[in-house]
C-alpha positions, 0 to 999 in steps of 0.5 A, spaced: 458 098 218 466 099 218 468 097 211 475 096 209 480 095 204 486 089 204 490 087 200 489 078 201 483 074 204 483 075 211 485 068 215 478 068 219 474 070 212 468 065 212 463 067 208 466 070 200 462 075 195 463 076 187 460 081 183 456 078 177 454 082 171 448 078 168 449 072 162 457 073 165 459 068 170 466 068 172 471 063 168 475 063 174 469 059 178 469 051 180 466 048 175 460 046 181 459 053 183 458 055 175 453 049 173 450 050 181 448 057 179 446 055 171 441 051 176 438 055 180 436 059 174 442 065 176 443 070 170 446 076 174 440 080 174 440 086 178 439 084 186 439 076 185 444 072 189 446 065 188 449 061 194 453 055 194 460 053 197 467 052 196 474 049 198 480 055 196 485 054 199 484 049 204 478 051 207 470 051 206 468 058 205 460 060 204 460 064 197 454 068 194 454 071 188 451 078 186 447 079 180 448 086 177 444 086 171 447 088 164 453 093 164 450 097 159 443 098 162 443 106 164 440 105 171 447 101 172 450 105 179 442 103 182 443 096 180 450 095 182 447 098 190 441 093 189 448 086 188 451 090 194 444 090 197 443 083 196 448 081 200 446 084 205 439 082 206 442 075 206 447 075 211 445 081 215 443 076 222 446 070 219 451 070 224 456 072 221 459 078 222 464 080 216 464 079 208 469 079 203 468 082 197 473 080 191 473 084 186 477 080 182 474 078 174 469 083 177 471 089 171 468 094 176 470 101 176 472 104 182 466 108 182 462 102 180 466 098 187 463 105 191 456 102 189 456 095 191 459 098 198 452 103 198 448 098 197 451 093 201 452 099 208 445 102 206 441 096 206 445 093 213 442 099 217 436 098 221 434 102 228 434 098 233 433 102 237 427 102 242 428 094 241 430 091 247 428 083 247 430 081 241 433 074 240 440 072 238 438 070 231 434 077 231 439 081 231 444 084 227 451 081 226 453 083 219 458 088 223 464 089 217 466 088 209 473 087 207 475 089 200 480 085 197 482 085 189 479 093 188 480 097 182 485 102 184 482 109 187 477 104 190 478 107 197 478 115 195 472 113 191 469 109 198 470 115 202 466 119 197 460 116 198 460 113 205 457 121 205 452 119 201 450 113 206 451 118 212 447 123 210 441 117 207 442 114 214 441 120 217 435 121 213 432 114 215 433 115 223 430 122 222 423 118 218 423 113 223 424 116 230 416 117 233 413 124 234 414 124 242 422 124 241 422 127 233 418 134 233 419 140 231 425 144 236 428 136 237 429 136 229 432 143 229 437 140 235 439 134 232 440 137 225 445 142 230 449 136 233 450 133 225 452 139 222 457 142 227 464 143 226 462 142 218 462 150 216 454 149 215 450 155 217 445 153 221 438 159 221 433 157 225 426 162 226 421 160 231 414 162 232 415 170 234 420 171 228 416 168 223 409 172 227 413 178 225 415 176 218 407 174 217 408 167 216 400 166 218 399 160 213 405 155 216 404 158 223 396 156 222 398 149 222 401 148 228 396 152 232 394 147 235 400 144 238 404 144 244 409 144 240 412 151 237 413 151 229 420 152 227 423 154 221 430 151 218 435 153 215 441 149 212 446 154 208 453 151 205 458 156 200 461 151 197 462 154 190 464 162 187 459 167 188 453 165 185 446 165 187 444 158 191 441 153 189 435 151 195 432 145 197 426 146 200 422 140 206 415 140 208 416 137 215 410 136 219 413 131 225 406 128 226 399 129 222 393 129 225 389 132 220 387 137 226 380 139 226 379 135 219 382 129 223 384 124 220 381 116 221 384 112 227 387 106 224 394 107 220 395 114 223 401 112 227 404 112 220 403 120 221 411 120 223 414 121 217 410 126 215 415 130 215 419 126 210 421 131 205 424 135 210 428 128 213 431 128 205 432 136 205 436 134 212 440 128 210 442 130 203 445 138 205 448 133 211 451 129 204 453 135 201 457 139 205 460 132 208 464 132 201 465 139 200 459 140 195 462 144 190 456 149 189 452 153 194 447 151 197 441 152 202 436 146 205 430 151 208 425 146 212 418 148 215 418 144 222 410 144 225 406 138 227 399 137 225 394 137 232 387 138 234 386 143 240 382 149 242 386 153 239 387 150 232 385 153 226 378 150 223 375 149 216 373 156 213 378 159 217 382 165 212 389 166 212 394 171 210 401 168 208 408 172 208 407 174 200 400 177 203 396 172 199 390 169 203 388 162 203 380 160 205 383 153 208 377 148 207 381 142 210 386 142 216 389 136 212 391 139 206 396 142 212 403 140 208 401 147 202 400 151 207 406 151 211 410 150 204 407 156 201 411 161 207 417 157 207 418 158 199 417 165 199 422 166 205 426 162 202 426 166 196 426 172 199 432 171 203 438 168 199 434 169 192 435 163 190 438 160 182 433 154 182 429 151 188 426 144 189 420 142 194 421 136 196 414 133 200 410 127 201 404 132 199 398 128 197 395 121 197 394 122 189 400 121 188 400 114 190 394 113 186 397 116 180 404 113 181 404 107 186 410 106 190 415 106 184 415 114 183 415 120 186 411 126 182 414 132 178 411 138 178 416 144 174 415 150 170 421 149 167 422 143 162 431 144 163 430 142 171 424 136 170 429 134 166 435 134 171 431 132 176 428 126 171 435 123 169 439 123 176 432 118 179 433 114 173 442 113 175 441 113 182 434 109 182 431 114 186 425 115 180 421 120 179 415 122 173 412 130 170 405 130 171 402 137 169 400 144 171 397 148 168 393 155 169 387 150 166 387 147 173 387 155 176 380 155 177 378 149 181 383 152 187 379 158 186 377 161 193 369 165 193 372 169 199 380 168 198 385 169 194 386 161 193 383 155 198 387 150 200 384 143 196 381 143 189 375 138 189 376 130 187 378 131 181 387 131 180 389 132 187 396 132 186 396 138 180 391 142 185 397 142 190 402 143 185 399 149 182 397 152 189 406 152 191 406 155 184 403 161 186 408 162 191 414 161 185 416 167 182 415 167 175 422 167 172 425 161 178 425 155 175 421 151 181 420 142 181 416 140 186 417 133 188 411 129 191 415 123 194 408 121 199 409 113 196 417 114 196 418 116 204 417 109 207 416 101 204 412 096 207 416 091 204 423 090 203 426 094 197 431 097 193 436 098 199 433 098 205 429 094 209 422 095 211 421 103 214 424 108 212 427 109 205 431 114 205 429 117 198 431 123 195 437 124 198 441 120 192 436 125 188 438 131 190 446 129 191 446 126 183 442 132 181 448 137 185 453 133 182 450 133 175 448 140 174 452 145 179 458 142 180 463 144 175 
């Protein structure tokens, strides 16, 4: 979508949209807009979109008004992309092919203006690519914005966050893509192609190099694939001299459950396994994009998950790179696995300040949370916190459950340091407590459990069904918050 900035009302403009705050319409409306709206039940909220038409000027436009709820509610950036996003939900394959967005009465700041258009690019995306029999009225036409009456600094304010939306896109199409194109090697390749020429490091690790370092716990997932394991890494120094913070990605590219293998119906769904490693992927693509004023290292475990004659099986013992030994009772609980190495690693080799796991980790969650939150883990109450307050502004929400050395003995293995699942009982705390036995004591560590986050089965917040892109507003809100100076 190209977004662009004018100073009047292009001549060939049909369709015209205002941003409405709730209980405020726009004095300057035709009075049968105002009472067609007060009709229509229309009060502004977050998302809601009343449409009517007028004659400005001569001519009969079609005008949309977006709602974007209470001015003062705290969630206001999530909301102001939820008015932007509603336009683009209507008009998408309507036919039409540019909006207008006016400004003008709106009382947006140009920060607040950069929203409505985040929303408004975000949930016009959709990937199409595989889909070559779609009808005219089927596809997408919606192809440009046009920005009149912009509070000044509106364009700088834009440029900012169109990397956000590049790096939630590149999220979005990496989730989406099916296992046979996404795999671990295409997944290191495509990240290389995004990030050259950006002054991001890439460091890649395959199997032999992993084999040296003892990685047997995420090595052991992918035994039975004819795919090799790889281990990523995406570095930028943007800030001084300190420490980085990490973000680290389970990426299991397709999940079978191996030996333990999962039920036939649903399983295709396995794709976006590797959803937190696509949200580690997309923000590091969003930060180094705008120059990140920090430093910062995106580290993502790459395997896929397959049954074969040489997969390990359950009952089979382990040893990770940090020399503990894991009894793996279920092939399925494979995402702990491969994180176990890849936070050890990650701490080992560029002593990080803070690190953040990002994993659609365990069905529990979903249990717990449904699909409105992510679970937290954390052993430090500063980081959840940050963690917390960036979700609420960006809309990307998440909740703390608890851990605790309570929890310690239902991992407790009779011939192993630790087996890989705990019984029914707290299944998303188990995990959690097992990736914290590969946390140094003093490093503050959340774990982000974002298994009913990744994908939507219905239209939601900014995106269309599929992929959401979640995590990536997370991760860059929390950047800007906390390391940024």
């Amino acid at each position: 979508m190209h977004i662009q900035f004018s100073q009047s009302r292009p001549e060939t403009a049909r369709l015209l949209a205002q941003v409405v705050d709730k209980g405020k319409l726009p004095s300057s409306l035709e009075k049968a807009v105002s009472e067609g709206a007060n009709a229509a039940r229309f009060k502004g909220g977050a998302g809601q979109l009343f449409e009517s038409f007028v004659e400005r000027d001569g001519k009969v436009l079609r005008l949309a008004l977006a709602g974007a709820g209470d001015r003062n509610d705290e969630a206001r950036s999530a909301n102001l992309e939820k008015a932007g996003a509603a336009i683009a939900g209507k008009y998408q394959s309507s036919g039409e092919t540019e909006v207008v967005l006016d400004l003008a009465d709106s009382g947006l700041s140009a920060d607040e203006a950069a929203s409505v258009l985040l929303g408004l690019r975000l949930r016009n995306w959709r990937y199409d690519v595989y889909r070559t029999r779609m009808k005219d009225e089927q596809k997408i036409s919606l192809e440009t914005v046009t920005v009149i009456n912009a509070p000044e600094g509106s364009e700088a304010a834009w440029a900012e966050a169109a990397h956000l939306a590049s790096g939630i896109e590149f999220t979005r199409e990496l989730v989406t893509e099916p296992a046979n194109i996404i795999y671990p090697e295409s997944f290191v390749a495509r990240c290389r192609e995004r990030f050259e020429g950006t002054g991001a490091e890439i460091v890649v690790l395959g199997e032999a190099e992993m084999e040296k370092l003892g990685m047997g716990s995420l090595l052991g997932v992918g035994l039975g694939s004819e795919r090799e394991s790889q281990l990523l890494a995406i570095r930028w120094n943007g800030g001084g001299s300190e420490a980085p913070a990490a973000f680290v990605g389970k990426g299991v590219t397709f999940d079978t459950g191996g030996i333990s293998i999962k039920p036939g119906p649903g399983m295709e769904d396995m794709k976006w396994d590797m959803g937190g490693g696509g949200a580690v992927a997309g923000a590091m693509l969003a930060l180094v994009l705008r120059k990140a004023k920090a430093n910062l290292v995106g580290v993502i475990g790459l395997v896929e998950n397959m049954p074969d004659g040489k997969a390990q099986r359950p009952g089979d013992v382990v040893t990770s790179m940090s020399g503990q030994t894991i009894e793996v009772l279920n092939t399925d609980a494979e995402g702990r696995l491969v994180l176990a190495d890849a936070l050890h690693w990650t701490q080992e080799e560029f002593q990080p300040s803070r690190i953040v796991d990002f994993a659609t980790l365990t069905g529990a969650i979903i249990i717990s949370l449904g699909n409105e939150y992510a679970g937290v883990f954390s052993n430090n109450d500063e980081l959840a916190g940050q963690l917390y307050d960036a979700g609420i502004a960006t809309g990307d929400k998440n909740w703390r459950l608890p851990i605790s050395a309570a929890y310690d003995k239902l991992i407790d293995s009779p011939i192993a340091d630790m087996k890989n699942i705990g019984g029914k009982a707290a299944g998303s705390i188990t995990a959690a407590q097992f990736l914290q036995r590969f946390i140094a004591n003093d490093t503050p560590w959340a774990h982000v459990d974002v298994a009913g986050m990744v994908w939507s089965d219905k239209p939601g917040q900014t995106w269309g069904k599929g992929a959401t892109g979640y995590g990536v507003r997370l991760i860059d809100r929390f950047v800007a918050d906390n390391l940024e100076g």
